[in-house]
Every structure is written in structure tokens, then in C-alpha cells.
N, C-alpha and C positions, 0 to 999 in steps of 0.2 A: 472526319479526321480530328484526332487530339493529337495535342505540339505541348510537350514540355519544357520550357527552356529556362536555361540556368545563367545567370549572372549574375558580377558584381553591380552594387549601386551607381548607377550610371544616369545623369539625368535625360540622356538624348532617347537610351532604351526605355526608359521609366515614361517618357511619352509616347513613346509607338506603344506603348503598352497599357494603357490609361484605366481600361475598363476591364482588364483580363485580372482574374482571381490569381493571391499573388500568397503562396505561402512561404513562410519564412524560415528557410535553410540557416543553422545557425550549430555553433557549437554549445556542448552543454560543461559542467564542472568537471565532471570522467573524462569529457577530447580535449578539456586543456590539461589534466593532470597527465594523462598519458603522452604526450606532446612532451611534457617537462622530464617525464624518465626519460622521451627516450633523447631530448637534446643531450641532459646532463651527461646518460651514457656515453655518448659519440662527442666530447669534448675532454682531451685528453687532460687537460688545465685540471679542471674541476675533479675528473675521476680522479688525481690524485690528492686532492685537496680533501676529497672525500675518504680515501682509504687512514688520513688521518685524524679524523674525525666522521664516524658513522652517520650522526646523528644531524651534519649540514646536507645531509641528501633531504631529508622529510621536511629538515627547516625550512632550506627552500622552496620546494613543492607545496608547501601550504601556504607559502609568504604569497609566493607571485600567483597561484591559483586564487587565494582570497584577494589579491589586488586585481584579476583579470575580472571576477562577479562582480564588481563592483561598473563594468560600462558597458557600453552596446554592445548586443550579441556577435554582431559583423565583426567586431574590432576586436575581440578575445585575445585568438591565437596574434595577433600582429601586435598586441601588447607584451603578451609571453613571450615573442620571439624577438623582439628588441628589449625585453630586460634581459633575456639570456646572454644576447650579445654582448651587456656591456658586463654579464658577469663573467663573462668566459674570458673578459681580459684582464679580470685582477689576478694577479700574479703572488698573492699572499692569502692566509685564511683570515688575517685580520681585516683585510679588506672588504673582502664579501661578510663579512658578519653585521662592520661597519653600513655596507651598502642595502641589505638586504631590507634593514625596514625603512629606509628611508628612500625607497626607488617610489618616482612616482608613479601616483593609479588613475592617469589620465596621459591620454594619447600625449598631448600640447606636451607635458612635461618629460615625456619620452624621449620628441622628438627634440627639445631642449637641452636634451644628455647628450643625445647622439648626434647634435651639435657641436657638445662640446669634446668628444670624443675624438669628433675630424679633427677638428682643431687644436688637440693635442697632441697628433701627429706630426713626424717634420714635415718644413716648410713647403714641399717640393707636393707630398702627399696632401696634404690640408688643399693647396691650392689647386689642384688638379678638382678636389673636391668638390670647391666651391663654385669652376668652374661647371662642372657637370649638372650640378644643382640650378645654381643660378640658370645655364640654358635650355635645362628643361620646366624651370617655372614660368620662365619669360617668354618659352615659344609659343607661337600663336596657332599651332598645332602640332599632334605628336610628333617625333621625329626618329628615326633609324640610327641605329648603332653605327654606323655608315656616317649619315651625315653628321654626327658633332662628333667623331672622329676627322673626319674632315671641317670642322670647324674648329676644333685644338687644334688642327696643325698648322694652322693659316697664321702668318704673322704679319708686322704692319712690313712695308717695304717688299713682302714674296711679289713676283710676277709670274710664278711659275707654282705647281700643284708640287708640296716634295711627299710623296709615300713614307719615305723615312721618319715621316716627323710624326703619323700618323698615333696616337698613344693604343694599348693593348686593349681589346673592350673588355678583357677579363679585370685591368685597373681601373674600368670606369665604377665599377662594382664595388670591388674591393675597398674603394678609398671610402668610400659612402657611408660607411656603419650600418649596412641594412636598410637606408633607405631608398634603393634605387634597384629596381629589375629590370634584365630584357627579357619578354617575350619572346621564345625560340619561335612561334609562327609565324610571328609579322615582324621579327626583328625591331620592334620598339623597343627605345631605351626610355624606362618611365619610373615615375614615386611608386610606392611599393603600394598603395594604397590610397582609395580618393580623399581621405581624411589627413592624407601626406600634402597632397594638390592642395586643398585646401588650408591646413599650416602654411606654405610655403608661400600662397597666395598674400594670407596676411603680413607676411612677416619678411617680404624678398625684397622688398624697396630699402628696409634699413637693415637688413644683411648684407646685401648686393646692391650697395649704392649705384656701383661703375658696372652693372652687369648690362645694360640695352648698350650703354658708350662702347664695349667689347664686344657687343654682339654687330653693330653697326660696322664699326671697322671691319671684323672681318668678314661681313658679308660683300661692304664693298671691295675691298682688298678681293675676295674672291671671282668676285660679277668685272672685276677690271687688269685679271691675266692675260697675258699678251693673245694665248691661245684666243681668245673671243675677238679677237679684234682680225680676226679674216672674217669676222660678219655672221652672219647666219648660215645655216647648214642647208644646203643645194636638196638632201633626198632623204627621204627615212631613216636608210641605215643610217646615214651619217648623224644625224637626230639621234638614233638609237644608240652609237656609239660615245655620242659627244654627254648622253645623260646619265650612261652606263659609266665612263669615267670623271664626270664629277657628279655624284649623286648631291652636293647640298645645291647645285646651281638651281635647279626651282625653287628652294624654299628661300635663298637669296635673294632671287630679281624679285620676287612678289613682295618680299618683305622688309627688305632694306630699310625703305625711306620709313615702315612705322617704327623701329629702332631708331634710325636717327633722328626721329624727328623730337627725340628728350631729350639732345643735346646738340643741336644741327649748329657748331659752330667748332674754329680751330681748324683743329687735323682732319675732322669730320667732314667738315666743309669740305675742304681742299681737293679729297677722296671723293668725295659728293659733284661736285665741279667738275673735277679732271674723267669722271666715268661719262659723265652729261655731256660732257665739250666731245663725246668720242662717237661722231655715227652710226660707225659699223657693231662696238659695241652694245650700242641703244637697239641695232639691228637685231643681237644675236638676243638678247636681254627680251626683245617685245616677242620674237618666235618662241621662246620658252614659256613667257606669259601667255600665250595663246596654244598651247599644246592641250588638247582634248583628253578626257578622261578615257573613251575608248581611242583604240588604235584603229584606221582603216589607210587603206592605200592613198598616200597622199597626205596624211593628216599632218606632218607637219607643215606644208607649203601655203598652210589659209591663218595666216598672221597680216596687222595693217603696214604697211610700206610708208615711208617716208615720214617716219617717227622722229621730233627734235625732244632736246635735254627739257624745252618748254612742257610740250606734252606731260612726258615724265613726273615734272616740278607739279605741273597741275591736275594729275591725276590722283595724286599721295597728298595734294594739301599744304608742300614745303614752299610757305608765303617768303619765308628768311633768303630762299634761293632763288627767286625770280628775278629781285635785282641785277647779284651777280650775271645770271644768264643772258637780262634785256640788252645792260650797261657793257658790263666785259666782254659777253660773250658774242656777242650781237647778232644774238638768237631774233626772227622775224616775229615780229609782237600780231604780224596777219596770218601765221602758220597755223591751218586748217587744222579742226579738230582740240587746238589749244587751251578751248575755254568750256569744251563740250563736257566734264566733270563736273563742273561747278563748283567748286572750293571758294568763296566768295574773296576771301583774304589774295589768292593771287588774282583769283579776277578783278579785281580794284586797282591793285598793281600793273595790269598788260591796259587798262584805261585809263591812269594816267598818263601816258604816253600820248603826245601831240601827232603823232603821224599812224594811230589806228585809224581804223576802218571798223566802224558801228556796224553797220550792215553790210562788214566784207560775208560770203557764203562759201561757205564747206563744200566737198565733194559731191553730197547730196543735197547742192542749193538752200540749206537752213543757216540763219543769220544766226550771233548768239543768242539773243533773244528768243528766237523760237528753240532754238536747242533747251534753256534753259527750261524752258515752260515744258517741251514734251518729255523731261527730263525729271520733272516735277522739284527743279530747285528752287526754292521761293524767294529769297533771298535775292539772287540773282539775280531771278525776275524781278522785282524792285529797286536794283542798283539799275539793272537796263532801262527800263522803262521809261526815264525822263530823260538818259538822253537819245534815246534811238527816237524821241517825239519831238526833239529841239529841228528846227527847221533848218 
């Protein structure tokens, strides 16, 4: 049997793939010139700017065709197709005369246009933009038209899901300048391009100073509507219902605390606290953590029971939160399981405390110490080590 399979550059397939003969699908100068009739055709802007002048149809086609031979063969048409965009919104012939030899012939300064493009939009549109960008550079995996739909409409103080707030996924698009698609198969909302992912990579921390600080709040804001705090779901369907009407709730509980953890202070905090200090919350939050990739009867009822905000703090690593928890909250610094992550910075923290227990044992009779070691934290096992030997 022969399998021919087609994709974009992906480094995950580009390893399952290592040793397989790999020929290179590519466009040539004729599919991008032909690409350029027929945009220009099908842009009413241009067609007219062309009927008054014949001769800016061929200007262009050999402008942006000789700017697209000029970089990787992958990246051609996604050069030609974000210089079109920004010429189909000058609104004068001077302008595009003006723009046409000075459009850059490199991806980076494309997407530096079409940067500035969002951003010449009103306020309401820009920002809608920025937000869309910012959350899909910064997620820690793809994500569904769905969920940062439901993540725009989250705001600080909601306790409740509002639909209405919900934005259109056709403006998630729109506002973008071409740098954003969904995939109708999988409903992903993603960069148009891995050479977009990677722009956006370098460049998102001093774009998007405040984008993980907005991501944080509303994930906690959403993991702490009233809805969750009846606790975890009794049966499947109800699982099934409860994931079906908030789809970001998985990608919130698993990932909160790495968002908040670049700014775990303030308002952050307080949201960070008030969801920890909440049992049944922490309840519903550890069932969704533990939710299996296949479905079988039952699957969701095999989650750990008797999960504190400790746990939580010391499973994600959040050393800044342990205090409030031990001191205010007066979370049990002996609660099983608490130290079995190993994050060294809170375990330092639950041992200074004068009334642990060195050798208290977990459910399955393992001390920290041994947790540590079969856990392969080294660290840990070095902070333990001399005192669990002190007599």
C-alpha cells in the first residue's frame, strides 16, 4: 500500500514523518499571477480604479508577482493575498500608485501592515482585534470559534454565562486583516499561516502587554459562575450537558493558573482566592480535569474526591498563593496529596509551618518524601531529606 499525504508545515506531522520521501507542493510565477487577475477581478474598489487607468491592472501584477519570487515557495500566495488586502482598501488611484512599490517583500513586514491596518480602524473594531490575536497567540492550545466566543463575552464581576454578549464569529475574521481563519472541519479559530504563529510568537509580549492578565481573569471569572458551585455532575449526560453549554470550561480549569501565574497579584488574586476558598467549585473544576479523551459509560464519575484550594496552588506551581490559603484560609497544611506535584517553592512554604507532619501518609500510605522520589522530583527530595532524618 502507498499513502500520499498533503500538508502544511507542521512540526508535530513533520515527525511522524521523518524518514518518508517528501516532495515539495509549491506554487510557481503563472499560480500567483493568475491568483492576482482573478483577486483584482472580484474587488469592486480596484475594478474601478482600473477602468480609469488600464495600465494599473499589469502594474500591479508584476509589482506584487516579482515581490512574491522573491520568498519561500509555501508562503507565495499568502504574501499576494495580504498585499491585495491592503490594496483593495485604498480608496484613491494615488494611493495605490503611492503603495505599490513600497509594500513589503517579506512575510514580517506584511504582517507589520496588517498590523497597522487593525489599528487604523475604530476603537471598538481595533480592539475586538487585538483581542482575537492576542488569544490565539497566547493559548496553550488551538481553540474553537466557540470558545473565545465565549471567552469575549466573559467580563470581570459576570456570575452568569450571557449569550447575548457572545461576538459574531464572522467579526472575529473580519476585524483581523486576513490574518485569522476558521477551519469549517474542526471549527478552529487560528493565524492564517505557521509563519503568522510564529510572528506573533515573537512579537506578542510587547503587543499584548495585558493579554495572559485578560486571559486569566476571564478564565477565572468563568470556572467561578454560580452554575458550578452545585459541585460536580452526578451522570454523563449531565457532564455531557454541562460541557456542551460552556464549551471554554476545559480549557479554563486546566489552564488558568498558567495565565495567572505572569501576574498572580491584585484583582487576580482575589479571583484566584475566592474560586480556591470554594469546595464544590474545586469539586466541579477537578471532574472536568479528569474527563478522558474517549467517552465510555461512566467516564465521567473516575475523578479524586476531596480536593483543597492547597492541592490546586500546588499542582500549577502558584508559590504567591499558599500563604493566603495556609494563613487566611486555613487550609490543612496535612491535606493528602498536597505535596505530591512537587513544585519546590510551595513545598518550602507547607514546611515551614510548625505543626506539619514530615511523615504524615497519603491515601496510598506514601510519606512526601517517598512521593517525591517516585515522582522523580529532585529538588524535593533534597529539601526532605534532612528533615524527615532529624530525630
Amino acid at each position: 500500500m502507498h499513502l500520499f499525504i498533503t500538508s502544511r508545515h507542521t512540526t508535530s506531522i513533520d515527525r511522524e514523518f521523518e524518514t518518508a520521501s517528501r516532495p515539495e507542493i509549491s506554487s510557481n510565477d503563472a499560480d500567483v499571477r493568475k491568483y492576482l487577475e482573478h483577486r483584482i477581478a472580484s474587488e469592486p474598489q480596484l475594478v474601478r480604479h482600473i477602468k480609469k487607468d488600464p495600465t494599473l491592472r499589469d502594474t500591479t501584477i508584476n509589482s506584487l508577482a516579482g515581490k512574491a519570487r522573491g520568498i519561500d515557495l509555501p508562503a507565495r500566495f499568502l504574501l499576494a493575498q495580504l498585499q491585495m488586502d491592503s490594496l483593495a482598501k485604498k480608496d484613491n488611484l494615488k494611493a495605490i500608485r503611492k503603495a505599490l512599490p513600497n509594500m513589503p517583500s517579506e512575510l514580517d513586514g506584511v504582517y507589520g501592515e496588517a498590523m497597522q491596518r487593525i489599528r487604523g480602524q475604530n476603537h471598538k473594531k481595533a480592539r475586538r482585534a487585538e483581542q482575537v490575536l492576542s488569544w490565539i497567540s497566547f493559548a496553550l492550545r488551538p481553540v474553537t470559534v466557540t470558545e473565545i466566543q465565549h471567552a469575549l463575552a466573559v467580563e470581570k464581576g459576570d456570575v452568569t454565562f450571557g449569550e447575548d454578549a457572545m461576538p459574531d464569529e464572522d467579526v472575529l475574521v473580519s476585524v483581523c486583516a486576513g490574518l485569522v481563519i476558521i477551519d469549517r472541519e474542526s471549527n478552529i479559530i487560528r493565524l492564517v499561516h505557521y509563519t503568522t504563529q510564529e510572528y506573533f510568537e515573537r512579537i506578542r509580549t510587547a503587543q499584548f502587554p495585558d493579554a495572559e492578565t485578560a486571559m486569566a481573569t476571564a478564565r477565572l471569572v468563568y470556572i467561578s459562575f454560580d452554575v458550578f458551585a452545585k459541585g460536580h455532575c452526578r451522570s454523563d449526560g449531565e457532564m455531557g450537558f454541562r460541557m456542551n453549554k460552556y464549551p471554554l470550561l476545559e480549557y479554563a480549569v486546566r489552564n488558568w493558573g498558567h495565565h495567572a501565574s505572569w501576574s498572580l497579584e491584585g484583582e487576580i488574586q482575589e479571583l484566584a482566592l475566592n474560586f480556591l476558598d470554594h469546595d464544590l467549585k474545586i469539586m466541579c473544576a477537578i471532574q472536568v480535569m479528569h474527563l478522558p479523551r474517549y467517552r465510555y459509560r461512566g467516564y465521567s464519575q473516575s475523578f479524586p474526591e476531596h480536593v483543597t484550594g492547597l492541592h490546586i496552588v500546588a499542582s500549577n506551581g502558584l508559590a504567591k498563593l499558599a500563604p493566603f490559603l495556609l494563613e487566611r484560609r486555613g487550609v490543612d497544611v496535612n491535606s493528602k496529596d498536597s505535596n505530591k506535584r512537587g513544585h519546590e517553592a510551595v513545598v518550602r512554604l507547607l514546611f515551614e509551618h510548625e505543626d506539619i507532619d514530615v511523615n504524615f501518609k497519603d491515601i496510598e500510605g506514601l510519606t512526601p518524601l517517598s512521593c517525591a522520589a517516585i515522582n522523580g522530583h529532585e529538588a524535593v527530595v533534597q529539601l526532605l531529606t534532612p528533615i524527615t532524618s532529624d530525630p
